[in-house]
N, CA, C and O atoms as a CHARMM CRD file, in Angstrom:
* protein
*
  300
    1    1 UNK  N     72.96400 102.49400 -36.83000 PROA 1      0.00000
    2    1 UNK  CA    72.74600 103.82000 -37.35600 PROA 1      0.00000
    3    1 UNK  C     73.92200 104.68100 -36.92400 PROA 1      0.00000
    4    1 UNK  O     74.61100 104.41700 -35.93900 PROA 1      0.00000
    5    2 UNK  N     74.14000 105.91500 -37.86300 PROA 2      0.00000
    6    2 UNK  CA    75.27100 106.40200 -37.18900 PROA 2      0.00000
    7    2 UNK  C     74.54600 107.96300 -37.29100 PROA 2      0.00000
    8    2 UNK  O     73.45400 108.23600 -37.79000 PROA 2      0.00000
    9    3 UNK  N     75.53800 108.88700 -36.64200 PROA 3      0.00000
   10    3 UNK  CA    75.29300 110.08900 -36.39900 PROA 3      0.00000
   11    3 UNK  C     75.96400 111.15100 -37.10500 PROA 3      0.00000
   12    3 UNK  O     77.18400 111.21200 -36.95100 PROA 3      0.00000
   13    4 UNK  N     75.24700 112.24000 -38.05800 PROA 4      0.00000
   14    4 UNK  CA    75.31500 112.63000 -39.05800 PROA 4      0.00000
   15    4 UNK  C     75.05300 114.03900 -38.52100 PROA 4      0.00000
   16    4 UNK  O     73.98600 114.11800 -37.91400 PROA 4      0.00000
   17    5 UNK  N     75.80100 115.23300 -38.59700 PROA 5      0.00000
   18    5 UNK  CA    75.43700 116.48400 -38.19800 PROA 5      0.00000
   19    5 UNK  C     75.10000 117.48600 -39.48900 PROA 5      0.00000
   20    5 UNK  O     75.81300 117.50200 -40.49200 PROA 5      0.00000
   21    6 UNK  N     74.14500 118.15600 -39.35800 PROA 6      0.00000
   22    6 UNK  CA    73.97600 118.71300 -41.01700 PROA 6      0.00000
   23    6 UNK  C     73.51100 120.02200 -40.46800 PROA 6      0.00000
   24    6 UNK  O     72.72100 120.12600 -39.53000 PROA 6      0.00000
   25    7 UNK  N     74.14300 121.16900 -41.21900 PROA 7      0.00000
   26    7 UNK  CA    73.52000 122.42300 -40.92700 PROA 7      0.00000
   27    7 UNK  C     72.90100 123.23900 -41.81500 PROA 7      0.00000
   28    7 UNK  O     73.43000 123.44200 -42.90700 PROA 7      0.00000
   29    8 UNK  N     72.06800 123.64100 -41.58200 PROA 8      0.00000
   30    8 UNK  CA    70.42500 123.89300 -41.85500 PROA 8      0.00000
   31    8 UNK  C     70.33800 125.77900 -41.79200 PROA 8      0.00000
   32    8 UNK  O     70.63500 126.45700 -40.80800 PROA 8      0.00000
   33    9 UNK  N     69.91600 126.22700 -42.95000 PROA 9      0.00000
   34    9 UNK  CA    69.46000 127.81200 -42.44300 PROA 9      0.00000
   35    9 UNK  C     68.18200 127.92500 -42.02000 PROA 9      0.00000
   36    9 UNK  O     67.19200 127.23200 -42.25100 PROA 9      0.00000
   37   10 UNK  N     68.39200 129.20000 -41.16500 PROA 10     0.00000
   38   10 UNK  CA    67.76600 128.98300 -40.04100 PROA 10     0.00000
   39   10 UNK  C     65.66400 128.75100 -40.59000 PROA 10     0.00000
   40   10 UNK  O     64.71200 128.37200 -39.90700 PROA 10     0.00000
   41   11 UNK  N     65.73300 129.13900 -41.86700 PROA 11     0.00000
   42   11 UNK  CA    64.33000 128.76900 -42.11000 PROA 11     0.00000
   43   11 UNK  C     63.82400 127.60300 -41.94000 PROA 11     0.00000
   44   11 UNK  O     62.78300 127.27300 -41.37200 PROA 11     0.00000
   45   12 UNK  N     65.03200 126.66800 -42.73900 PROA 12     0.00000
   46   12 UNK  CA    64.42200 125.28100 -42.84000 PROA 12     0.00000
   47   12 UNK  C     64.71700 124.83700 -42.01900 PROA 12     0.00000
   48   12 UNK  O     64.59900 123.64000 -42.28100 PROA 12     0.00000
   49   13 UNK  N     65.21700 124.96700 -40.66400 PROA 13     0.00000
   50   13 UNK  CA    65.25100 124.39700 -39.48700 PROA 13     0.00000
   51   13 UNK  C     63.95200 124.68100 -38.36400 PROA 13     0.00000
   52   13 UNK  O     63.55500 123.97300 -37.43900 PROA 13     0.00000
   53   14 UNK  N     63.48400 125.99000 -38.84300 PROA 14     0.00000
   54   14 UNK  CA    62.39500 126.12800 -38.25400 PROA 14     0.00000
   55   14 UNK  C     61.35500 125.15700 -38.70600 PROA 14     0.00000
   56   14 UNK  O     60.58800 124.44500 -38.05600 PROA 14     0.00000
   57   15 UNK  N     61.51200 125.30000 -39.87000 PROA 15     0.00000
   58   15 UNK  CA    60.13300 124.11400 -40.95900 PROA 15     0.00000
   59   15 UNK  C     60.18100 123.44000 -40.59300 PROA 15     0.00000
   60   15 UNK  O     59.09900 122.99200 -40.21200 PROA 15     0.00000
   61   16 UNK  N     61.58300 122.50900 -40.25400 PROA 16     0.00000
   62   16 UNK  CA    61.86200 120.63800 -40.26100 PROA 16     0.00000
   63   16 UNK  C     61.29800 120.99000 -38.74000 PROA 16     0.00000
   64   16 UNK  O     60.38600 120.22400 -38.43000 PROA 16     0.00000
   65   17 UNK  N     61.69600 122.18500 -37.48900 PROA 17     0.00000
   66   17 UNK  CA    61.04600 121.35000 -35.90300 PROA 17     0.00000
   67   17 UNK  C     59.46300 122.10200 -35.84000 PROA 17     0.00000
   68   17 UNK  O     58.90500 122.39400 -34.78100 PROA 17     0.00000
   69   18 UNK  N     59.10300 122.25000 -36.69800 PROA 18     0.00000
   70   18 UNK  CA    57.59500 122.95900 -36.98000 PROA 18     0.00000
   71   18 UNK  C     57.11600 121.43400 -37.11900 PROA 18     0.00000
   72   18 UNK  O     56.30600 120.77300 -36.46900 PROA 18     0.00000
   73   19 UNK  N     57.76800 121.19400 -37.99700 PROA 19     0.00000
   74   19 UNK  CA    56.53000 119.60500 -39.17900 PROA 19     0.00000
   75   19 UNK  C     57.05400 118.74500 -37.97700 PROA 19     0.00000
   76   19 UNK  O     56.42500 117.68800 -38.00700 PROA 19     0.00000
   77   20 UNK  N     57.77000 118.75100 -37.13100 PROA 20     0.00000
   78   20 UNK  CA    58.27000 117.27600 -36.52900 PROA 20     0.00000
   79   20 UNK  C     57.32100 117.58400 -35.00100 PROA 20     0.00000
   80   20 UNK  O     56.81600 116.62700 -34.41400 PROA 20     0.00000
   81   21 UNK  N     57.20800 118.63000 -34.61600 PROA 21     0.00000
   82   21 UNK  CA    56.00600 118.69100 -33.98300 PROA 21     0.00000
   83   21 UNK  C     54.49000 118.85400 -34.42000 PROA 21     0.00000
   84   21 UNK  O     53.75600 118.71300 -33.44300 PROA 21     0.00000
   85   22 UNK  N     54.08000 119.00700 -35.12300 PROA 22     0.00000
   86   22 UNK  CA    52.80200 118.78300 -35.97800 PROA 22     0.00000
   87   22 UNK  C     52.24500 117.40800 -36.32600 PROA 22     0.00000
   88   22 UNK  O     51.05000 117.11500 -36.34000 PROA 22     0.00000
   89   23 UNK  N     53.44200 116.46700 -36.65200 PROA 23     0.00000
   90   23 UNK  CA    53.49200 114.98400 -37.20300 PROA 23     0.00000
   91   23 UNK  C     53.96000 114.40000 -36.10200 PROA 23     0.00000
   92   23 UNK  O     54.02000 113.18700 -36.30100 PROA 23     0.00000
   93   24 UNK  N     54.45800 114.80300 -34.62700 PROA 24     0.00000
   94   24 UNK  CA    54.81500 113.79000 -33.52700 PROA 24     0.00000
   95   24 UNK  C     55.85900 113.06300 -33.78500 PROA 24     0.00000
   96   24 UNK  O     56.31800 112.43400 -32.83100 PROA 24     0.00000
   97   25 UNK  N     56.70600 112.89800 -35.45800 PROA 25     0.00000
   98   25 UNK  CA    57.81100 112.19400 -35.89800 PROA 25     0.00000
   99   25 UNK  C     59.27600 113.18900 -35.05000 PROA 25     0.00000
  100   25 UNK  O     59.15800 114.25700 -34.44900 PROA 25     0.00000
  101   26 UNK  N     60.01900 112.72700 -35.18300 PROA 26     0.00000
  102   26 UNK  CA    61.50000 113.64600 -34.63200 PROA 26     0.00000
  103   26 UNK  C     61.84200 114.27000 -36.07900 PROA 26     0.00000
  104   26 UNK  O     61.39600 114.14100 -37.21900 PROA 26     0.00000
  105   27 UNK  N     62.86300 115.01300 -35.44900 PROA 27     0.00000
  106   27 UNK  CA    63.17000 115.64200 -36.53600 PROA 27     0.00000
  107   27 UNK  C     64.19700 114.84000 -37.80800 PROA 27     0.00000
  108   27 UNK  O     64.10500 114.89300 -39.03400 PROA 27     0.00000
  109   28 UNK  N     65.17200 114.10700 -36.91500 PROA 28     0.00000
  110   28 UNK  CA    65.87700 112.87400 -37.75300 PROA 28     0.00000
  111   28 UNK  C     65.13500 111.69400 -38.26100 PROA 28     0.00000
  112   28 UNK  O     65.70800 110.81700 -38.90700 PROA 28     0.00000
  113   29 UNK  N     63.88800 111.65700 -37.98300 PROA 29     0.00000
  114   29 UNK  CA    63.09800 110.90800 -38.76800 PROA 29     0.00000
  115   29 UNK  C     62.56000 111.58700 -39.75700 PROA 29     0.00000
  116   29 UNK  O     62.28300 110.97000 -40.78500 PROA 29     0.00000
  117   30 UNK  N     62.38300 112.53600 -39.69700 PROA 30     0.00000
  118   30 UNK  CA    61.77600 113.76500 -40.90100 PROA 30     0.00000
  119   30 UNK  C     62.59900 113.80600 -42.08200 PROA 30     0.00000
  120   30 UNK  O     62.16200 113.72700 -43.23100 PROA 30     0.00000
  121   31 UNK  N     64.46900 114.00100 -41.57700 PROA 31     0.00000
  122   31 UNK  CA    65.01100 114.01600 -42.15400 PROA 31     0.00000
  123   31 UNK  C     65.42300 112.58900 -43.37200 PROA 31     0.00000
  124   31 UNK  O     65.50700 112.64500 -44.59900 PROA 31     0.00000
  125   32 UNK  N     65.55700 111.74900 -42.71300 PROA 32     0.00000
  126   32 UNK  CA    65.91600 110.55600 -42.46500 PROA 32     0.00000
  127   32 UNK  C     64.79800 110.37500 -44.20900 PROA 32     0.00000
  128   32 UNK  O     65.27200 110.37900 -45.34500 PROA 32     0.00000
  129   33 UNK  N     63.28000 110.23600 -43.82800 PROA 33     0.00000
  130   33 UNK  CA    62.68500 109.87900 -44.89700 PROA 33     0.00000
  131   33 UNK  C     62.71900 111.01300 -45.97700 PROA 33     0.00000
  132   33 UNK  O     62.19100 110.90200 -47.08400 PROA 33     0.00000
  133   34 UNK  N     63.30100 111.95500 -45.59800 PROA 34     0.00000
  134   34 UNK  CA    63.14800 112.94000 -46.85900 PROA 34     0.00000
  135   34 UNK  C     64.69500 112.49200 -47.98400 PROA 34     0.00000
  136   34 UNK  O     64.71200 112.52900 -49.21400 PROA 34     0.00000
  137   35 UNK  N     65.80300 112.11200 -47.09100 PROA 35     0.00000
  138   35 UNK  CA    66.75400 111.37400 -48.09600 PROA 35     0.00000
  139   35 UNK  C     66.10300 110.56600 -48.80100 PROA 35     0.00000
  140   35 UNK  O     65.93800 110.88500 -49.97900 PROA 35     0.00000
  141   36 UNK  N     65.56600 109.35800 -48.34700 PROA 36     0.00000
  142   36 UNK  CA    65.42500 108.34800 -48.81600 PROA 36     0.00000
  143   36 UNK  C     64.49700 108.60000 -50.03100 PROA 36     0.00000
  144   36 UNK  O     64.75400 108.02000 -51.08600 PROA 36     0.00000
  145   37 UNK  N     63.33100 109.51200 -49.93400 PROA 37     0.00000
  146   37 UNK  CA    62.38100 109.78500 -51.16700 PROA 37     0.00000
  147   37 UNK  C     63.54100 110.27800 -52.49100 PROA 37     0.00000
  148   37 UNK  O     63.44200 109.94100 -53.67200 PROA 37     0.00000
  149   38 UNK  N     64.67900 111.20300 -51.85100 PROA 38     0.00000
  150   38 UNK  CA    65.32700 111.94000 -52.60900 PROA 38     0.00000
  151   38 UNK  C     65.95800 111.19900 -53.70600 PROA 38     0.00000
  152   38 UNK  O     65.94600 111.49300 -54.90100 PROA 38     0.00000
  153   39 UNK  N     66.84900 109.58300 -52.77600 PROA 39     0.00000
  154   39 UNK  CA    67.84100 109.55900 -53.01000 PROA 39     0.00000
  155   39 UNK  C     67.52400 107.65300 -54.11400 PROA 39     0.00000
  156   39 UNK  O     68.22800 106.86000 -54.74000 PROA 39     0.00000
  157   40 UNK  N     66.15000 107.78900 -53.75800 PROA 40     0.00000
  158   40 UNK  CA    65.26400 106.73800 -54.51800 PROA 40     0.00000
  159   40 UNK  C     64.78500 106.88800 -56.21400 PROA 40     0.00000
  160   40 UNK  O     64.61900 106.01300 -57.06400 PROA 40     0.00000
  161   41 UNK  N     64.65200 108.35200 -56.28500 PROA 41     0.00000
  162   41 UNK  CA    64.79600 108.57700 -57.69200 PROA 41     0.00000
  163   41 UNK  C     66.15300 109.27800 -58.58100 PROA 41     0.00000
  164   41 UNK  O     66.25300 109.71200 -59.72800 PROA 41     0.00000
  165   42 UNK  N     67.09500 109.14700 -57.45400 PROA 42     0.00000
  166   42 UNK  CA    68.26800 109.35900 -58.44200 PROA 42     0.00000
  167   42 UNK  C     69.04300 107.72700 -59.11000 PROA 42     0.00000
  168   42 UNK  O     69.03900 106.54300 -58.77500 PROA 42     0.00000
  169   43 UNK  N     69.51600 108.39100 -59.97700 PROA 43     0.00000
  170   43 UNK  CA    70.30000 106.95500 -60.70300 PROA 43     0.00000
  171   43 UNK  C     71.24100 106.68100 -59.91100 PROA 43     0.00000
  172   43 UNK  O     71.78400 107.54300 -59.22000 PROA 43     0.00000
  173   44 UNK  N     71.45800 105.84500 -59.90400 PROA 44     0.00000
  174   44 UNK  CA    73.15900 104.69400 -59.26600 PROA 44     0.00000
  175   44 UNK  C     74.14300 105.19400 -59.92200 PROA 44     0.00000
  176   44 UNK  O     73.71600 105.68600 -60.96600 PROA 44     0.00000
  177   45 UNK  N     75.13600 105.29300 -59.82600 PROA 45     0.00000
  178   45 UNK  CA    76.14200 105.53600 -60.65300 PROA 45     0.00000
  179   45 UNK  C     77.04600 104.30200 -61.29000 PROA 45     0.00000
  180   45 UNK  O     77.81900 103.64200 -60.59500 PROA 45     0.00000
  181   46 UNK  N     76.84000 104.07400 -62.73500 PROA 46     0.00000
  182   46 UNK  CA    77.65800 102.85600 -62.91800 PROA 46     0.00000
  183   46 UNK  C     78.78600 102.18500 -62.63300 PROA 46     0.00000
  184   46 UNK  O     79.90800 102.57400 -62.95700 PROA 46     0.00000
  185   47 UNK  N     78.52700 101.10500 -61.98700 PROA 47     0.00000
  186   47 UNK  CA    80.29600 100.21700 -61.81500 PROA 47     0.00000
  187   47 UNK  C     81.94600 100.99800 -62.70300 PROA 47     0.00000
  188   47 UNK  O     81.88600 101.72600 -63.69400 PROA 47     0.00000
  189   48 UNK  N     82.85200 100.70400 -62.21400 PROA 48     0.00000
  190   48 UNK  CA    83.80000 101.22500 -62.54600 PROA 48     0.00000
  191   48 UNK  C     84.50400  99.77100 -62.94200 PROA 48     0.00000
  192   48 UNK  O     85.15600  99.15500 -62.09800 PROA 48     0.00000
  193   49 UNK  N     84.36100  99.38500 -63.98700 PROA 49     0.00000
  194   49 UNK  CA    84.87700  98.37400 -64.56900 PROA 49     0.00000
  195   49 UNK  C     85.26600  98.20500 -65.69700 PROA 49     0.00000
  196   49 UNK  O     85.04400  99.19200 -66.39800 PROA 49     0.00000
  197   50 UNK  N     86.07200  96.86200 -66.54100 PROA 50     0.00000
  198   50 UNK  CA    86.27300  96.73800 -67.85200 PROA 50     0.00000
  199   50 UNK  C     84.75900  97.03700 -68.61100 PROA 50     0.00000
  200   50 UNK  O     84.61900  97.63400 -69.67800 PROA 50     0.00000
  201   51 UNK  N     83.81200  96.53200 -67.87200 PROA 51     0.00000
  202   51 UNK  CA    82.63800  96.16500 -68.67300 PROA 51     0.00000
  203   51 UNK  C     81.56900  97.91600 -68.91600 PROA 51     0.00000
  204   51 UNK  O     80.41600  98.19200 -69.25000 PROA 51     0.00000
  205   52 UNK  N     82.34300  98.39800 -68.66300 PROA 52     0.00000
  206   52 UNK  CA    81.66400  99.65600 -68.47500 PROA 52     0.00000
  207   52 UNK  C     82.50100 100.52200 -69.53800 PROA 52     0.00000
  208   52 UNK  O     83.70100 100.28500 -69.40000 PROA 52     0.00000
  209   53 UNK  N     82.24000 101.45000 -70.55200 PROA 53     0.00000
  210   53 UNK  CA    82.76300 102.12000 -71.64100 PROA 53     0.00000
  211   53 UNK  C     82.43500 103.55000 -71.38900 PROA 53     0.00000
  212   53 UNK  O     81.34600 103.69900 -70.83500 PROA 53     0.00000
  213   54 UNK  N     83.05300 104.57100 -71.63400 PROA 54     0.00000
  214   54 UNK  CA    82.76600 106.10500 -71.33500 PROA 54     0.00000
  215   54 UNK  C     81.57600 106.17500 -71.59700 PROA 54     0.00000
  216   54 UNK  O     81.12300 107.21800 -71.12600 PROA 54     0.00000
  217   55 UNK  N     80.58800 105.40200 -72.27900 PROA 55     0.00000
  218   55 UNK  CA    79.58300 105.76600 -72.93700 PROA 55     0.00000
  219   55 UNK  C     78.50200 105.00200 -71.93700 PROA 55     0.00000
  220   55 UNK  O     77.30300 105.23700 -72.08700 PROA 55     0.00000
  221   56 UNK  N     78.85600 104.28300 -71.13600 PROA 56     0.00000
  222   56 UNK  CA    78.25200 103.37600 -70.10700 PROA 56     0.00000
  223   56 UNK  C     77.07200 102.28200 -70.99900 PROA 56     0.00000
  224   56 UNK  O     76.22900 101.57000 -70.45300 PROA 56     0.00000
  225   57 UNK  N     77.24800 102.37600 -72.06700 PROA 57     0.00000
  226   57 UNK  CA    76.11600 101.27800 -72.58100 PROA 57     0.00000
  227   57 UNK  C     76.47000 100.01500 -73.15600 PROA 57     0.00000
  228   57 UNK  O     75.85300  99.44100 -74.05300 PROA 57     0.00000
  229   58 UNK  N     77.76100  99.52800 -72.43600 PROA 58     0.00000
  230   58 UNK  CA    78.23300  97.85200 -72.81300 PROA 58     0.00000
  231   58 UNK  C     77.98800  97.08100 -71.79200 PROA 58     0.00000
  232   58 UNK  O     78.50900  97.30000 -70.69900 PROA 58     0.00000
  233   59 UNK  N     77.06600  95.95600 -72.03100 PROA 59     0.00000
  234   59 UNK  CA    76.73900  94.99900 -71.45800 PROA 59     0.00000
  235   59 UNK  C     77.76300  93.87700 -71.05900 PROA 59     0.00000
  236   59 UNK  O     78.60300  93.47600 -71.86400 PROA 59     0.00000
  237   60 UNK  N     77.65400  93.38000 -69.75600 PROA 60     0.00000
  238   60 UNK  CA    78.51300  92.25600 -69.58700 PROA 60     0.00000
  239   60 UNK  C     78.58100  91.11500 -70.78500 PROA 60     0.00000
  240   60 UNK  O     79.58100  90.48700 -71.13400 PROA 60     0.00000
  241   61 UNK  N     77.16000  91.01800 -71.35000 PROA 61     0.00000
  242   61 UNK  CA    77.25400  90.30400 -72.66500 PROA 61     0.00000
  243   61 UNK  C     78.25200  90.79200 -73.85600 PROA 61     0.00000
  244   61 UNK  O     78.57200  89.96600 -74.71000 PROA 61     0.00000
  245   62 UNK  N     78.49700  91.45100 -73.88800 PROA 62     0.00000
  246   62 UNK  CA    79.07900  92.19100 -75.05800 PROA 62     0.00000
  247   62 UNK  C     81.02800  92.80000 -75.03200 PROA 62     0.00000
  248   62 UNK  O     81.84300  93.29100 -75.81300 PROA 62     0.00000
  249   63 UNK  N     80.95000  92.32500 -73.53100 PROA 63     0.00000
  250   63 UNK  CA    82.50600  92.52100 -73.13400 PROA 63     0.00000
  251   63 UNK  C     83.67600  92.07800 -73.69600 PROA 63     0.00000
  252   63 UNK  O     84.78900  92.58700 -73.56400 PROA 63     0.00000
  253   64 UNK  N     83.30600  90.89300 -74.47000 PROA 64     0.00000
  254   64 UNK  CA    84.22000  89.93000 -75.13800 PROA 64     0.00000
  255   64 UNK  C     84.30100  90.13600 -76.47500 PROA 64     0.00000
  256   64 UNK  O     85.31300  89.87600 -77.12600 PROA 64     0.00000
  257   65 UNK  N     82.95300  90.74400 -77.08600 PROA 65     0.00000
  258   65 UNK  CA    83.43500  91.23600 -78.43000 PROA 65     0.00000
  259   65 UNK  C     83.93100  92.86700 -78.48400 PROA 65     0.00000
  260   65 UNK  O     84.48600  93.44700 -79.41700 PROA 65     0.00000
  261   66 UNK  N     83.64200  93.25100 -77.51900 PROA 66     0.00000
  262   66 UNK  CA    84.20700  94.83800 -77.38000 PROA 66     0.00000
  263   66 UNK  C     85.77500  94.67700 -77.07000 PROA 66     0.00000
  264   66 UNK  O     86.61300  95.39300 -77.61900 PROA 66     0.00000
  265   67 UNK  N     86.06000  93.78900 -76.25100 PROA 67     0.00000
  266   67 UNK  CA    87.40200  93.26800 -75.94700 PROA 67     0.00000
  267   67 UNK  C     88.29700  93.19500 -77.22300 PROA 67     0.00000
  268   67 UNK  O     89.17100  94.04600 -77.39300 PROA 67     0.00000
  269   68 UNK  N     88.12400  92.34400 -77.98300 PROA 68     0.00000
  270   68 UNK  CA    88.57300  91.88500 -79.56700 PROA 68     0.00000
  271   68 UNK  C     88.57100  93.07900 -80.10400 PROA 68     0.00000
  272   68 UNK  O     89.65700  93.54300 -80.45100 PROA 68     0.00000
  273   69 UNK  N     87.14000  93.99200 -80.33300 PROA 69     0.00000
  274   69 UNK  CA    87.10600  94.59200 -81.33800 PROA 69     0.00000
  275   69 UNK  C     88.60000  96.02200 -80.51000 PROA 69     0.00000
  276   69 UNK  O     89.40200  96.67900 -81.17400 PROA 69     0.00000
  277   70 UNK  N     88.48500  96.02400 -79.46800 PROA 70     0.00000
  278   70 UNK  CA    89.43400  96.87800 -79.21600 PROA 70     0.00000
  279   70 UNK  C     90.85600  96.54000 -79.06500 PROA 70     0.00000
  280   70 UNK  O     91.65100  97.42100 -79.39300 PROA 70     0.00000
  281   71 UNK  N     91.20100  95.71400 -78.74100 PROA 71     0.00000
  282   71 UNK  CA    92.48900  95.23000 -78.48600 PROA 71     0.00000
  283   71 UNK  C     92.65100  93.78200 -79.24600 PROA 71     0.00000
  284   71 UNK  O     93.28900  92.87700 -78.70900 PROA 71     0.00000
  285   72 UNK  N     92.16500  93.65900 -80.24900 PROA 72     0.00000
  286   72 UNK  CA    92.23400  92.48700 -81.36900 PROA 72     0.00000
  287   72 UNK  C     92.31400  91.00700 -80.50600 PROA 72     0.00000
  288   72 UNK  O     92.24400  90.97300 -79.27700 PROA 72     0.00000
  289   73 UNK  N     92.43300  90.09300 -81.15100 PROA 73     0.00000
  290   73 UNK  CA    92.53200  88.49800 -81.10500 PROA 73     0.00000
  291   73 UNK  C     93.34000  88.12400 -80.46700 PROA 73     0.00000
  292   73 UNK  O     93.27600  86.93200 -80.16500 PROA 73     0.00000
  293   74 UNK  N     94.33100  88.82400 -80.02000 PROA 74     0.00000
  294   74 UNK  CA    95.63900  88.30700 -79.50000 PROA 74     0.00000
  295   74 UNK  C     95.83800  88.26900 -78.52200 PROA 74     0.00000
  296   74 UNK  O     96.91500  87.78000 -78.18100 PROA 74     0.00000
  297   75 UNK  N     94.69300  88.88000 -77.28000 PROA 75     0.00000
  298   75 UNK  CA    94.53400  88.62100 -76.06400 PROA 75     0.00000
  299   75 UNK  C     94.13300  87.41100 -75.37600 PROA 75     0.00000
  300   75 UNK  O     94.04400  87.39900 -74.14900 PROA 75     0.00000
């Protein structure tokens, strides 16, 4: 694990050592699972690859005819 300093106004710092004494959890455990809920419903961000198109909807299947159709036969 590593050590992460984050600064907090002063409300929600009161909240986060309010709830972390109420729940007996620490406060970096408070924190800790509130990323993870956060960071569980955001999307991934797609690979940065050939197989990937501004439009992000080409499949590794489909790389070889996108290939052709863009840069013709001669590759």
């Amino acid at each position: 694990m590593s050590k992460t300093t984050l600064y907090l106004p002063v409300d929600l710092q009161q909240a986060l050592r309010a709830e972390a004494r109420r729940s007996g959890a620490s406060q970096a455990e408070l924190v800790r699972q509130a990323l993870v809920t956060f960071l569980r419903g955001r999307d991934r961000p797609l690979p940065k690859s050939i197989g990937i198109v501004a439009g992000g909807t080409l499949s590794g299947r489909d790389v070889k005819k996108w290939i052709r159709a863009t840069w013709g036969d001669h590759i």
